[in-house]
C-alpha positions in Angstrom: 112.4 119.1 127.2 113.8 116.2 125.0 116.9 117.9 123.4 116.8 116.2 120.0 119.8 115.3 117.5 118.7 114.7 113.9 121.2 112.8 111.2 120.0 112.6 107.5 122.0 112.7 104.5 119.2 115.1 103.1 119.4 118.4 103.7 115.5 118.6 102.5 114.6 115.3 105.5 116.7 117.2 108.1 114.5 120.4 107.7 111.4 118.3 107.5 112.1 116.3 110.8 113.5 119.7 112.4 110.4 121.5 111.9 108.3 118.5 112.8 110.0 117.9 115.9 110.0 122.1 116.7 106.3 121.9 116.8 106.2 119.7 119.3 106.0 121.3 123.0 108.5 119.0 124.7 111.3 118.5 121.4 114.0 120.8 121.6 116.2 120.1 118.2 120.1 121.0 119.2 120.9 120.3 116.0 121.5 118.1 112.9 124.0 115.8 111.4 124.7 115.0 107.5 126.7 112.0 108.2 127.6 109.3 110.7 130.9 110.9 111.6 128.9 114.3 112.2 126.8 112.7 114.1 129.5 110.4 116.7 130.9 114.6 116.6 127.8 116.0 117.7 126.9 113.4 120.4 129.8 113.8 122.3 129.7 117.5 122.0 126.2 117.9 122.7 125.1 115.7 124.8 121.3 114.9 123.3 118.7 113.1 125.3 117.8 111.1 121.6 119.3 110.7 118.3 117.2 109.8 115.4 119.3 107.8 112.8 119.1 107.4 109.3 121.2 104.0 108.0 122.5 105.2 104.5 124.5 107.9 104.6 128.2 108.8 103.1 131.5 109.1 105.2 129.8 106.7 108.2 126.5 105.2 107.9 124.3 104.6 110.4 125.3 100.8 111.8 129.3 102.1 112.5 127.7 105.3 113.7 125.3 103.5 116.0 128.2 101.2 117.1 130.7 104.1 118.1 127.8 106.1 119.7 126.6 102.7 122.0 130.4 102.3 122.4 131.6 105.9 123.2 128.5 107.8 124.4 125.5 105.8 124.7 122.1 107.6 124.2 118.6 106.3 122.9 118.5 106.3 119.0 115.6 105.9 117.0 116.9 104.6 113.6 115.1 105.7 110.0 114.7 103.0 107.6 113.5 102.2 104.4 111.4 99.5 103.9 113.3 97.5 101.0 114.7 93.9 102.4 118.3 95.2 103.2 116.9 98.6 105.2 115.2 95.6 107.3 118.3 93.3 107.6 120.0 96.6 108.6 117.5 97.8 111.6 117.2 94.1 112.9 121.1 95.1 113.1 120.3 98.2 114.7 118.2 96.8 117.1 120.9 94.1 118.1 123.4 96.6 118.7 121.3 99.0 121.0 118.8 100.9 119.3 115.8 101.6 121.3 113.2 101.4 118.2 113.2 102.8 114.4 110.9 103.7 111.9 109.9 102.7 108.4 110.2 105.5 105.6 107.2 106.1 103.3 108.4 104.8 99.2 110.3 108.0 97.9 112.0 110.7 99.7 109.8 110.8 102.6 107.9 114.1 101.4 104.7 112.4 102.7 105.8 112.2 106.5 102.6 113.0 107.2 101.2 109.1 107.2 104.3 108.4 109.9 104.2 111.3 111.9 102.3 110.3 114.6 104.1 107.4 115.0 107.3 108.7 115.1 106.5 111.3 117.0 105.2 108.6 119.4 108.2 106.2 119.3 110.7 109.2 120.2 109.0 109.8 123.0 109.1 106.9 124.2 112.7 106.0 123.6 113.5 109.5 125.5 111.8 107.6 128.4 113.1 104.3 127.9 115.2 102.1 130.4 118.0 102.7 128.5 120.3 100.7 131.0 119.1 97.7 129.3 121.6 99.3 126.2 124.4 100.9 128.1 126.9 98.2 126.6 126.3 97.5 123.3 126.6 93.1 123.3 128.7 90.9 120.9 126.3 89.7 118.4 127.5 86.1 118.0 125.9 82.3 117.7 125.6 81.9 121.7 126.5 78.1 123.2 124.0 75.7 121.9 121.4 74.8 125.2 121.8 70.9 126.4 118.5 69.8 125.1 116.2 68.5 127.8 117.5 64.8 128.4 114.0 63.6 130.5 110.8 61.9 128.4 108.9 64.5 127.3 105.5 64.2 126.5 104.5 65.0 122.6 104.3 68.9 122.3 100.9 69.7 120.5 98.6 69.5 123.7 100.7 72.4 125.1 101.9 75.8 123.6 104.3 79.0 124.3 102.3 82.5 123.6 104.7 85.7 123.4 103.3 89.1 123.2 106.0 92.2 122.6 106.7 95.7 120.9 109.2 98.5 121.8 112.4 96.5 122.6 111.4 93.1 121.6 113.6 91.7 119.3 116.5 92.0 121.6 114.4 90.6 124.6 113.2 87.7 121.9 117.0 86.8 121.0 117.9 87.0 125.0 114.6 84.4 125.6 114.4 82.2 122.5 118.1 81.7 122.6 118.1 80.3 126.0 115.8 77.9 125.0 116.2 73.8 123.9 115.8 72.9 120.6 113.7 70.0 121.8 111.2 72.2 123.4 108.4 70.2 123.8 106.0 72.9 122.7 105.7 74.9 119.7 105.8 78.9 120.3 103.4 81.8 118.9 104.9 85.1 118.5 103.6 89.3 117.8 106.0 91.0 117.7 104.5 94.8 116.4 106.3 95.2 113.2 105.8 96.6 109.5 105.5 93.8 106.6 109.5 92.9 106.2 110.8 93.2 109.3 109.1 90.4 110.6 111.2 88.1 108.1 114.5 89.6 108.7 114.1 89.2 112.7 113.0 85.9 112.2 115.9 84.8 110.0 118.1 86.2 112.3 116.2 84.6 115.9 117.0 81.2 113.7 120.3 81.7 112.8 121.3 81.9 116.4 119.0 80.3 118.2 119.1 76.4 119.1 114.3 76.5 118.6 113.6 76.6 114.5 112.3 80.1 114.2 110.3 81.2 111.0 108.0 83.5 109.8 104.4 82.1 110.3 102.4 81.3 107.2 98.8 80.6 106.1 98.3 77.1 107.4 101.4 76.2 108.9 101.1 73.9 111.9 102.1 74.6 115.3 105.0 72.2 116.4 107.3 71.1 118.9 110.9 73.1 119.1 109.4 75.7 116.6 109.2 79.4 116.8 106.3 81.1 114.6 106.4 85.0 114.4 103.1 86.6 112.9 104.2 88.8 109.3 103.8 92.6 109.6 100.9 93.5 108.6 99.0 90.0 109.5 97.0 89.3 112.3 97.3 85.6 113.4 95.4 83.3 115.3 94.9 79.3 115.5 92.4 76.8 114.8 92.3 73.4 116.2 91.7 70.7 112.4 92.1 67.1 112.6 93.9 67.1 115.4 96.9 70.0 115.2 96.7 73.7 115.4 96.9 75.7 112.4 98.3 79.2 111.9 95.2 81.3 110.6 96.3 85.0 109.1 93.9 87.7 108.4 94.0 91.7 107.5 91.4 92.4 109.8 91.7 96.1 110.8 94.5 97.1 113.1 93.9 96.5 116.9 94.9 99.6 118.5 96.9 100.7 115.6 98.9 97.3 115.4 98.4 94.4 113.1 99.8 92.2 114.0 98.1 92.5 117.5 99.2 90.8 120.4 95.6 89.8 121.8 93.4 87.8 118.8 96.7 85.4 119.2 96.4 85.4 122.8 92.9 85.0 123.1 93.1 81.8 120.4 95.3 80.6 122.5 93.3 80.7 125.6 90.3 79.3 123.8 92.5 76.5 122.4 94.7 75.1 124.8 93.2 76.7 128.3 95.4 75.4 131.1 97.9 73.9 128.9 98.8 77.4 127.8 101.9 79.4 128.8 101.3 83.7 127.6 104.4 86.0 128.5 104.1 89.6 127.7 107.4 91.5 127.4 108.4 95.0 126.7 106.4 97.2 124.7 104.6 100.3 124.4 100.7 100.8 125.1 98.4 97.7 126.7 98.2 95.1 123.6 98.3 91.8 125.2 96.9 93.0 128.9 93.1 91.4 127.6 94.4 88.7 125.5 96.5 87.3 129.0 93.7 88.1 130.6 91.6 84.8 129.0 94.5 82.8 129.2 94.8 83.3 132.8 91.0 83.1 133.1 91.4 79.5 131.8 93.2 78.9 133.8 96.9 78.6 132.1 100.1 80.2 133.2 101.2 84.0 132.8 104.2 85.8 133.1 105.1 89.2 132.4 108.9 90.8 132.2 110.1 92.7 135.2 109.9 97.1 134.9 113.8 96.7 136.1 114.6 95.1 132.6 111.8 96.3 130.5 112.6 99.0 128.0 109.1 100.3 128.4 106.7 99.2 130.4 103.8 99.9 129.1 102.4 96.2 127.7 103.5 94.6 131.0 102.4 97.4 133.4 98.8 97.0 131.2 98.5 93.1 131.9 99.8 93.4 135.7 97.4 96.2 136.4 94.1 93.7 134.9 95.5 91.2 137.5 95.9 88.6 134.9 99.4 87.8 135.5 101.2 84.8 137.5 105.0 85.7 137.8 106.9 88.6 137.3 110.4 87.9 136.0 113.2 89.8 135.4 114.3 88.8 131.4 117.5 86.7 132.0 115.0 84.5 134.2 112.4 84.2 131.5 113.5 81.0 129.7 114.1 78.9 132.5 110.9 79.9 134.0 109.3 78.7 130.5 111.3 75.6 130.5 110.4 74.8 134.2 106.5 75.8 133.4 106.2 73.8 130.0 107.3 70.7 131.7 104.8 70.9 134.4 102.1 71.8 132.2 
């Protein structure tokens, strides 16, 4: 059983959740919290196997309640946020400082659970289940050294490209990959990272405030470039054309791909079509098997695949997917995976 600590502000949300979460056969709610103080209380008294978090609340909100529990008593959180721009500058927050995953509230007071509660069902139970030694100490947020860019003649950038593939756990894998990396990349870099419209923007703007690479939020005909860092918008999927010469960012609202858009495998499979055997595809952390077919082609044209280590995945699932297909090259631990990109690129 997954013993379960709730914390809303809401008395009407903390009944909702509890008698969502007491339907289900393995959730086990040991209680609830009205506050962030409650909650740091009830963590250490209780001893939950999850928390789910919701960020504005009075007396402690859910960042300094997140940072004391990572701090004091470390357990996966699942954080509830609402989908204005600063609930998503708060969970890319969040995220930095240890939690495994969050949630985006319907508009209103969340009386229509109903169109997230399979997904949040979903995402709990997979942060019950996560690696969550990858968050035992919560790390300092801050600008880290800048890289030495690469000092040797490096050929122009647009005949070779970076494809990244990622869910659960991502955007803390992302800032631990893309921050490692020179600014003078020689290669531009494609990104899916599963997220709602929003989110994507705030993770971005923060990848680029700390990273050495230019990272942005793709757009509708932006061109792929050397030493720049394109993540696809929630809600988007996004693929590449080749015109007059240089590869364009294409975005569409097809339907979801396995319940994501963006999906990880239209990009990768663009990709492969694209660039072939100048093509680098890593697949990191992440729930489910987007990605596995989409690395697949890219390895079937013969370019270069990695996928992240289970010892530092949060879950496994989008790695253990593309592994199992045989479509992967190297297996890396994530504190290797930028120097293996760096390494690969200039081979390419």
């Amino acid at each position: 059983m997954i013993k379960l600590l709730i914390v809303d502000d809401s008395a009407f949300m903390r009944k909702l959740l509890s008698d969502l979460f007491a339907a289900e056969p393995d959730f086990v709610v040991v209680d609830t919290a009205r506050n962030g103080q409650d909650a740091v209380d009830k963590v250490k008294r209780l001893k939950p196997d999850l928390v789910t978090m919701d960020i504005e609340m009075p007396v402690m909100d859910g960042i300094k309640a997140l940072e004391r529990i990572m701090a004091e008593n470390p357990v996966p959180v699942v954080m509830v946020s609402s989908l204005t721009r600063e609930g998503a500058n708060a969970t890319i927050k969040a995220l930095e400082l240890g939690a495994v995953d969050f949630i985006a509230k319907t508009a209103g007071p969340i009386s229509n659970i109903a169109g997230i509660q399979a997904e949040l069902i979903a995402k709990c139970r997979a942060a019950a289940k996560a690696n969550f030694g990858q968050f035992g100490q919560t790390r300092p947020v801050i600008r880290p050294p800048e890289r030495k860019p690469l000092s040797m003649a490096v050929p122009h950038g647009d005949d070779k490209i970076v494809a990244i593939g990622t869910s659960t756990g991502g955007p803390r894998a992302l800032q631990e990959i893309l921050c490692k990396l020179p600014g003078n990349l020689p290669c531009g870099l494609v990104i899916v990272q599963h997220m709602p419209p929003g989110f994507t923007k705030s993770l971005s703007e923060r990848l680029n405030s700390l990273c050495s690479l230019t990272v942005r939020e793709a757009e509708q005909g932006d061109t792929v470039q050397p030493g720049v860092a394109l993540i696809a918008p929630g809600d988007y999927h996004m693929t590449l054309v080749r015109e007059n010469a240089k590869t364009i960012i294409k975005l569409d609202q097809q339907p979801p791909i396995g319940g994501h858009r963006p999906a990880v495998d239209p990009l990768f499979e663009a990709v492969a079509n694209i660039y072939g055997r100048h093509a680098l595809g890593v697949i990191l952390t992440g729930m489910g098997h987007d990605g596995a077919k989409g690395i697949q082609q890219i390895k079937m044209r013969n370019g270069v695949t990695i996928a992240e280590d289970q010892s530092t995945a949060v879950v496994f699932g989008m790695p253990k997917s593309a592994i199992e297909l045989n479509a992967v090259d190297k297996i890396i631990p994530l504190p290797q995976i930028a120097d293996e990109i760096v390494r690969i690129i200039m081979k390419l």
